[in-house]
C-alpha positions as CSV (number, residue, x, y, z in Angstrom):
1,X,112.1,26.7,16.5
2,X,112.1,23.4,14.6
3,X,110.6,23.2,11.8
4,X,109.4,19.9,9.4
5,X,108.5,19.3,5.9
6,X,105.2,17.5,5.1
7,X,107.7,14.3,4.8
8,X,109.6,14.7,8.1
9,X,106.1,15.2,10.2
10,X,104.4,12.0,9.5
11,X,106.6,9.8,11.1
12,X,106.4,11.7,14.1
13,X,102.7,12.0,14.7
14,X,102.4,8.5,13.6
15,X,105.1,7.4,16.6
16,X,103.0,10.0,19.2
17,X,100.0,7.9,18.2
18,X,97.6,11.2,18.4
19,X,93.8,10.8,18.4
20,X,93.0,13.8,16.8
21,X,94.9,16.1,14.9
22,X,94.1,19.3,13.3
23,X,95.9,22.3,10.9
24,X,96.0,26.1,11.8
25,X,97.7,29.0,9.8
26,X,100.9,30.7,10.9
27,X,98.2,33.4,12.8
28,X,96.3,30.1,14.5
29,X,93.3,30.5,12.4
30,X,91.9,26.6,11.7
31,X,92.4,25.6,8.5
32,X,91.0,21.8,8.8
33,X,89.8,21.1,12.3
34,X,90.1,18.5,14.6
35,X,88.7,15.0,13.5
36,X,85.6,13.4,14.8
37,X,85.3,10.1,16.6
38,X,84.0,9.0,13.4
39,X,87.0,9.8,11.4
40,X,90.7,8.0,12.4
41,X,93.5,10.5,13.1
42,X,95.3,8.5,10.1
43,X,92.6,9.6,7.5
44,X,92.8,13.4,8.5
45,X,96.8,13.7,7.9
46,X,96.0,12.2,4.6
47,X,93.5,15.3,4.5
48,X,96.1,17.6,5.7
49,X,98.7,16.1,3.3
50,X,96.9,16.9,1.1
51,X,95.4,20.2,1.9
52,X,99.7,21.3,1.6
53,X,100.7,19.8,-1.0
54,X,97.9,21.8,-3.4
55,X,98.8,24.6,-5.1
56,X,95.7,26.7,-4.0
57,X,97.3,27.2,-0.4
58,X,100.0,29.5,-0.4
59,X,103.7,29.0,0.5
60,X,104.3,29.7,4.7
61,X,104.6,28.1,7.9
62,X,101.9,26.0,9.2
63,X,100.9,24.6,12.4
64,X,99.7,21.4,13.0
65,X,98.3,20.0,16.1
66,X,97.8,17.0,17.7
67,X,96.4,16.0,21.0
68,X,94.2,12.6,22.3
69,X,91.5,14.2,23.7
70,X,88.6,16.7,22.5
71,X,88.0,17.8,25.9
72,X,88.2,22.0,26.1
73,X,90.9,22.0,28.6
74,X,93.2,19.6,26.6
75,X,96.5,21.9,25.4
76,X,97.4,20.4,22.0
77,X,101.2,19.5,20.8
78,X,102.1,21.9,18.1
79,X,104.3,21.0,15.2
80,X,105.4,23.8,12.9
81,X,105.5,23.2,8.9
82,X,107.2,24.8,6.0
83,X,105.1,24.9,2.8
84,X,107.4,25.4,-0.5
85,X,109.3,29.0,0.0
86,X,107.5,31.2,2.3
87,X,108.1,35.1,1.7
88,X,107.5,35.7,5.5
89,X,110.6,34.3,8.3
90,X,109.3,32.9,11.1
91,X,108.1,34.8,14.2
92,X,110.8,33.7,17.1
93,X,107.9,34.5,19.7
94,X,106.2,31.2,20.9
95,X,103.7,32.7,22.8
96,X,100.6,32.2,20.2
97,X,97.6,31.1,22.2
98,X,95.2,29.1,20.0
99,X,91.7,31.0,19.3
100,X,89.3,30.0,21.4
101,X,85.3,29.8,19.7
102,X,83.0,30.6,22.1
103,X,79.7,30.0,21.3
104,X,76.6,31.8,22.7
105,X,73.3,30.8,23.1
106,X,70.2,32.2,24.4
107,X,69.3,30.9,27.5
108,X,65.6,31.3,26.4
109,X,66.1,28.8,23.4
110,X,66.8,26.6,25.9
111,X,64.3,26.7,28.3
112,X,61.0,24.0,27.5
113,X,58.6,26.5,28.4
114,X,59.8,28.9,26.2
115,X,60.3,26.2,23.7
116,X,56.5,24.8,24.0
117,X,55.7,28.6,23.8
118,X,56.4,29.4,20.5
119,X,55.9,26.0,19.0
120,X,52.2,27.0,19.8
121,X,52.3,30.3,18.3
122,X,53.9,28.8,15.3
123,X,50.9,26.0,14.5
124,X,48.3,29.4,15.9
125,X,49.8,31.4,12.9
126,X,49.8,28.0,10.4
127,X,46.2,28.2,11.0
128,X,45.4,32.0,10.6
129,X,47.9,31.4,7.6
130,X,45.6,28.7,5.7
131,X,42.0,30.3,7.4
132,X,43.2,33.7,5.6
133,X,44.4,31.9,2.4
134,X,41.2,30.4,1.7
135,X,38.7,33.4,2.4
136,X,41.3,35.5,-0.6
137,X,40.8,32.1,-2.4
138,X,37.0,32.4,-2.3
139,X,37.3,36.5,-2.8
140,X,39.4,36.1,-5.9
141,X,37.4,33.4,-6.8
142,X,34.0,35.8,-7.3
143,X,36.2,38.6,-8.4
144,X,37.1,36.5,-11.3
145,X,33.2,35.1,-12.1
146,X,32.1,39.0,-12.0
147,X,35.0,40.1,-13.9
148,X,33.8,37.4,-16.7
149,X,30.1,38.6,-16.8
150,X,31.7,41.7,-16.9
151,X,33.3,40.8,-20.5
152,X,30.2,38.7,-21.6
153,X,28.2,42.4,-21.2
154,X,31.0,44.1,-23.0
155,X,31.2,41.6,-25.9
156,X,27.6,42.4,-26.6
157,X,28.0,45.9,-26.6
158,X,30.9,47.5,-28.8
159,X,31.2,50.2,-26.1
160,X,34.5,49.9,-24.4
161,X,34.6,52.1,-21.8
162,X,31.4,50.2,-20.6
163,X,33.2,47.2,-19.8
164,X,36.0,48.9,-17.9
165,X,33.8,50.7,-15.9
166,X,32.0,47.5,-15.0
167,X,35.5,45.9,-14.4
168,X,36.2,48.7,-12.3
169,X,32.9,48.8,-10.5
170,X,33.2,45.0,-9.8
171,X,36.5,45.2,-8.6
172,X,35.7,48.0,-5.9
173,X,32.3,46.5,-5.3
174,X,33.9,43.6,-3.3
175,X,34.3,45.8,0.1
176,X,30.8,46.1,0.6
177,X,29.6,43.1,-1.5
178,X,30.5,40.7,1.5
179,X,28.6,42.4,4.0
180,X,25.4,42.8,2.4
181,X,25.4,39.2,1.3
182,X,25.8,38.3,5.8
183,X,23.1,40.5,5.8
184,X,21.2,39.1,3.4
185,X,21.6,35.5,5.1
186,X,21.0,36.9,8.4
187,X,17.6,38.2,7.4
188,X,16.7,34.6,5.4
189,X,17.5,33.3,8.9
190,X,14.9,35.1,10.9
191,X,12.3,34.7,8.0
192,X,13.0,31.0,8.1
193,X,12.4,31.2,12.2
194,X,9.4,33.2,11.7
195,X,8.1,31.1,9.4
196,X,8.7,28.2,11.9
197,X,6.9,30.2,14.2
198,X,3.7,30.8,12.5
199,X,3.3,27.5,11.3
200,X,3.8,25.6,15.0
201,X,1.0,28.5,16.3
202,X,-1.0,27.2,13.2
203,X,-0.5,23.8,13.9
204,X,-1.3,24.5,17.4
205,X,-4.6,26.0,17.8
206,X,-6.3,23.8,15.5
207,X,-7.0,26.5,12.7
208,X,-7.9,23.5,10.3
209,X,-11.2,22.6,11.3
210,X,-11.9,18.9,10.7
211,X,-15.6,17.5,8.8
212,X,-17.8,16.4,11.6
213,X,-18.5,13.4,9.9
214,X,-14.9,12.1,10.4
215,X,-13.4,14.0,13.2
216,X,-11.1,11.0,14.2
217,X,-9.5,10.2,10.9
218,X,-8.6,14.0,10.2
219,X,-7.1,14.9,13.1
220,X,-4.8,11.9,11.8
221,X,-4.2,13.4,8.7
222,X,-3.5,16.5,10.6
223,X,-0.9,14.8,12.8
224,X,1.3,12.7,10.0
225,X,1.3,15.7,7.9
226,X,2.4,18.2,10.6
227,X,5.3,15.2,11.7
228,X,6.1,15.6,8.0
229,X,7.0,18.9,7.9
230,X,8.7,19.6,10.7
231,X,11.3,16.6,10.0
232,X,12.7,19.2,7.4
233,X,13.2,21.9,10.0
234,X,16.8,21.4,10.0
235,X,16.8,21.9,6.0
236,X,15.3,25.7,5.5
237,X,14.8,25.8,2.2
238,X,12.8,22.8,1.7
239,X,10.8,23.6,5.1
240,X,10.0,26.7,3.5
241,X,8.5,25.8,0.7
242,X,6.6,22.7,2.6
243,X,5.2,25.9,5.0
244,X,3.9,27.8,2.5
245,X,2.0,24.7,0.6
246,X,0.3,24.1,3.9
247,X,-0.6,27.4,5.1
248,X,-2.1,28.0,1.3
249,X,-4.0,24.8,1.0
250,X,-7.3,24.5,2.0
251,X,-7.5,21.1,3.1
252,X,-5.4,18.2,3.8
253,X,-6.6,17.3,0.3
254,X,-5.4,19.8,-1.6
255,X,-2.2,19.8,0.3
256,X,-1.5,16.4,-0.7
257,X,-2.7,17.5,-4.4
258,X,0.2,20.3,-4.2
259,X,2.6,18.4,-2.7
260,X,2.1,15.5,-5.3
261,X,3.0,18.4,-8.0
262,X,5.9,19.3,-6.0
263,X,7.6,16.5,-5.4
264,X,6.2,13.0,-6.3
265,X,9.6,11.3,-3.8
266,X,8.0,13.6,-1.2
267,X,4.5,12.7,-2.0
268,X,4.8,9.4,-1.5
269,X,7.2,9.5,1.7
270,X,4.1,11.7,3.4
271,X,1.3,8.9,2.5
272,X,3.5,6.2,3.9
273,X,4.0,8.4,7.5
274,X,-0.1,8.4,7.6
């Protein structure tokens, strides 16, 4: 078999005018693969020049290959080089297949629906991801304020032991601390709606009894301030407290009085509905 120095090889691929050329070890293991279309066949023997002339790759036969054609049935010309003194003689068998790389893919990866599948999954579980994140946020977050009332109490008091136990008791008191506090908004919501309740049945049947003398301009009064109260339904708390300064006051009078001690903004707003 013939055999070429890095000199003697260049002018021969140069003559063949190869498209793309690549080196393999003595075993046919790739060493510097095949060029791209991007990269000239010229600038990848420089590469392979000078991938055998360093001293990090060891003396022994070579293979180079070159071939004008990247398609996977296209059978390379091989060229066989001697690097400095190998230690090894050269194999006189020539019948060295090159490697083949086969590459497997899943079929399911490429599939759209498969594809669409688990992009939707991925953004379902972004979701939970930042939904979760902020509910330990907001549990850490208390943790932390009860945790430094905790060492307020214990700063007062030189016993020690009675701020760890508080610690302690505040840290374990989170598993049932959430659920009473649902509770205790679930139950502010049906007072709120029974509140609402008593004061439309109120309103309704006319408990507030208008002078004789002016039946007509009362049951005025009456209307605006009933139309002013129940524009806060949809805020509870300030309904609330509205509710109970009507169903205490005696008159329309002295519901105006309270509500003028209550909130002058709100006083004014209810006189300018009359």
């Amino acid at each position: 078999m013939k055999t070429y120095t890095v000199r003697e090889i260049k002018p021969v691929l140069l003559s063949q005018k190869y498209g793309y050329i690549a080196l393999f070890n003595q075993e046919g293991k790739q060493i510097i693969p095949f060029n791209s279309n991007r990269i000239t066949a010229e600038k990848r023997l420089i590469e392979i020049e000078a991938r055998l002339a360093s001293v990090g790759l060891k003396d022994g036969f070579y293979i180079l290959k070159g071939k004008n054609s990247l398609a996977g049935g296209t059978i390379p010309d091989e060229f066989t080089i001697i690097k400095g003194k190998p230690e090894t003689s050269l194999p006189l068998s020539e019948d060295r297949q090159p490697l083949e790389i086969i590459k497997t893919v899943s079929p399911d990866v490429l599939t759209y629906d498969n594809a669409l599948k688990l992009s939707i999954e991925c953004e379902r579980l972004k979701l939970e991801n930042e939904s979760l994140k902020k509910e330990v946020l907001n549990l850490e977050k208390q943790i932390q304020e009860m945790e430094e009332d905790a060492e307020t109490l214990a700063e007062e008091s030189p016993n020690t032991s009675l701020m760890e136990n508080a610690q302690s008791f505040l840290s374990n008191a989170m598993g049932f601390i959430a659920p009473l506090l649902d509770k205790h908004f679930e139950l502010k919501s049906q007072a709120l709606g029974l509140k609402a309740v008593e004061l439309e049945l109120k309103m309704n049947s006319q408990q507030r009894k208008p002078p004789e003398e002016q039946p007509t301009q009362t049951r005025q009064e009456n209307n605006y301030i009933q139309a002013f109260i129940m524009q806060y339904k949809e805020h509870p708390t300030i309904y609330e407290e509205l509710a109970n300064l009507y169903n205490t006051a005696k008159n329309e009078d002295e519901f105006l009085l309270s509500l003028k001690d209550y909130n002058t903004d709100f006083y004014n707003a209810c006189l300018n509905g009359k």
